[in-house]
Each structure stands twice: as C-alpha cells, then as structure tokens.
N, C-alpha and C positions, 0 to 999 in steps of 0.2 A: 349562638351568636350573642345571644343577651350577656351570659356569660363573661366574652370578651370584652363587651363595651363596657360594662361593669369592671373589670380587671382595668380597661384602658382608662378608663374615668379616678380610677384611684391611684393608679402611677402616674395620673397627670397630678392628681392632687398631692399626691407625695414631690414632686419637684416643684412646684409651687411654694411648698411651706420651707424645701431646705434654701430658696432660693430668699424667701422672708426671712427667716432666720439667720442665712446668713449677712442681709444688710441689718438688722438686729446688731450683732454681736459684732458689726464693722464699725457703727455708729454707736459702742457703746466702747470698744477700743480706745476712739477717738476722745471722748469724752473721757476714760478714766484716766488716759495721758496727760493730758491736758492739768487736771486735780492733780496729780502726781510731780509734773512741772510746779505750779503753783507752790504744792507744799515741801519740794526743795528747796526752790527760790527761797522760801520765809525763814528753813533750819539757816541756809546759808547766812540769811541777814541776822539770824538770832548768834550765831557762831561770830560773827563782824561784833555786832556789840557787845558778847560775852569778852572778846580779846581786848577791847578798850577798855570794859569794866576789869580784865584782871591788871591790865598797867595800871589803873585808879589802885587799886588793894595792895601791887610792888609800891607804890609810893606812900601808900601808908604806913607799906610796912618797915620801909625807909626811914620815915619820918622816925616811927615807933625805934627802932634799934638806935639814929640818932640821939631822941631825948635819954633812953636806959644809958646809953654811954658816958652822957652831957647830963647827968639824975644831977650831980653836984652844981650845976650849975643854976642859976634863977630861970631859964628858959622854962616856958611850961608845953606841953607835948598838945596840940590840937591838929585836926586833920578837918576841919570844919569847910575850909578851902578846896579840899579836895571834893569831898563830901558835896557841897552846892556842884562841882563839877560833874558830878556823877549821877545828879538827879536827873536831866532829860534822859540821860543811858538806861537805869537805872528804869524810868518809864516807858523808852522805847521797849527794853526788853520784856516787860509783863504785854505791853501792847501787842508785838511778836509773839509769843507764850498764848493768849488767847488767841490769836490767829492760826494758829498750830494746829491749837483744839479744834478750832471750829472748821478748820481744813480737815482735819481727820476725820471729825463725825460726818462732816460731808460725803469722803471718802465710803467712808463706812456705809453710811443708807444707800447711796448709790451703788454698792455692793449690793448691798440684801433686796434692794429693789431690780438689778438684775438678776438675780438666783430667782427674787419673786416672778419673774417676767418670762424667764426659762419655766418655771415649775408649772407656770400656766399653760407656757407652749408645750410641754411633756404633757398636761391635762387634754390639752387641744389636740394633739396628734393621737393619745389614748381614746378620747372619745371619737375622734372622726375614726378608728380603727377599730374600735366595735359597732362604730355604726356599719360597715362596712361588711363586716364580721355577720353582723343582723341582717341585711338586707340580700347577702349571700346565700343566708341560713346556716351557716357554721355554727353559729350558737340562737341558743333560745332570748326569747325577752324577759324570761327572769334570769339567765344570765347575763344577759349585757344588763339589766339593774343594779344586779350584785356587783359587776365589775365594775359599772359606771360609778355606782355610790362610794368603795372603796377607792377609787380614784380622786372623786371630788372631797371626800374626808381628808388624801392627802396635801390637796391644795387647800383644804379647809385650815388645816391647822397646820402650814406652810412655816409661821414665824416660832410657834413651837416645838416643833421638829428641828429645827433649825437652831434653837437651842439647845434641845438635846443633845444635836450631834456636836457643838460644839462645846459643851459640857462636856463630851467624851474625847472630843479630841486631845483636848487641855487638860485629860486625867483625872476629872472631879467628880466623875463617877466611871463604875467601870462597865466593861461591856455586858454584862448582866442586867445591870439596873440601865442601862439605855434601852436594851430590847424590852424589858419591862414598862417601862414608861412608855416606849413604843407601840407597842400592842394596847396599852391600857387608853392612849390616844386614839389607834387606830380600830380598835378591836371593837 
C-alpha cells in the first residue's frame, strides 16, 4: 500500500509542476510579444525617418547636378539649408538606432533568463526525481549524489553551456571541440 501512496504522491507532484510550468511559459509568451511589438514599432519609426532623410540627400543631390550644369555660372553650390533641415531627423534617427539596441538587448536577456528559468525547472523536476527514485530505493545515496551533483554542475554552469552551444550553432567551432569543452565543464 505504501508503495501506491508513494506512486500517487509523485503523479500528483508531477501535475503540479506541468501545471506551473505551464503558467511559466504562458506569462513569459506574453511578455516577449509585447518586446517584440515594441521593437517593431521603433524599425517602423526608424524606416519613417530613414525615407525623409533620403528626400533631404534627392535634394542635394538635385541641388549638386544643378550647380555642375550651371559650374559657368557665378552661383556657388551650398546645401547648408537643406543640411540645418535634416538635423532634428538626422537626430531622431541615432535616437531610434539606440532604442533598437536597447530593445534588443532587452530581448535578448529576457531570453537567456527564460532558458535560465527552464534549466532550473529541468534541475527541479531532476532532483525531485531522484528524490523519488531514493526514497523508493531504486537507487543508492551514492547514486542520487552522483546524479544530483551532475545535474546541478549543469545549472552550475548554465550561461556557459549556453555559449558553447551557441558558439556551435553559428559554426565557430565545430562539434568536436563543443563536446570537448563540454565535458571539460562538466566532467
């Protein structure tokens, strides 16, 4: 009977965590949409002020084909008019351009902070599963050590793993020297 309660206590605990997990990964949806909107919205605005900045550069270059044609004449070729025209654009768009960035990097760590937040829940359902494991007696306590410690090495060193792998995905090293570095981490 012990047995079962035990069997029933861990299928409950298993519905539990996918039930956490999945408002996790509902609430984390929502939020990367959202960053995602954001930093469309600002290409869009950067795209708006790029096309007013290239009618400012058609008119110079206007201006510029005028004077060459009119060279015999006393007129002198200046775009200085245009130029004071083009300064607030001209600063919108670097102001846009760092908003970009900073939208991206945003992006970005709220990425690697959910992979980091998954790799924990993967540590979390690993441990609760050799505890499990242990207390069934499937395995020894120097095996759940060994498995445990191997596990928490891999949360240990979570952001460089995560390097690695994307060192290999982008081809900058190849799958040799990933597993090497792998094991030299984990091993």
């Amino acid at each position: 009977m012990e047995f079962f309660d035990r069997a029933s206590r861990f299928v409950q605990d298993v519905g539990e965590n996918v039930v956490n997990s999945a408002r996790s990964v509902g609430s984390s949806v929502l939020n990367a949409g959202s960053e995602q909107r954001d930093l469309a919205g600002l290409k869009v605005q950067l795209d708006a002020v790029n096309k007013k900045l290239d009618a400012y550069y058609s008119q110079i270059g206007r201006k510029y084909v005028d004077y060459m044609e009119a060279c015999a004449t006393e007129e002198s070729f200046s775009v200085e008019e245009i130029l004071e025209q083009m300064k607030p654009d001209l600063a919108k768009k670097a102001e846009i351009e760092a908003q970009i960035v900073a939208k991206e990097k945003e992006i970005r760590d709220m990425e690697v902070e959910r992979e980091r937040q998954r790799a924990q829940e993967r540590f979390d359902r690993e441990k609760k599963r050799l505890e499990d494991a242990l207390r069934l007696d499937v395995i020894t306590v120097e095996e759940y050590e060994e498995k445990l410690a191997k596990a928490q090495k891999r949360l240990d060193h979570f952001r460089e793993l995560r390097k690695l792998e994307l060192q290999y995905s982008m081809q900058i090293i190849t799958k040799a020297e990933y597993e090497k570095k792998v094991e030299e981490l984990l091993g």
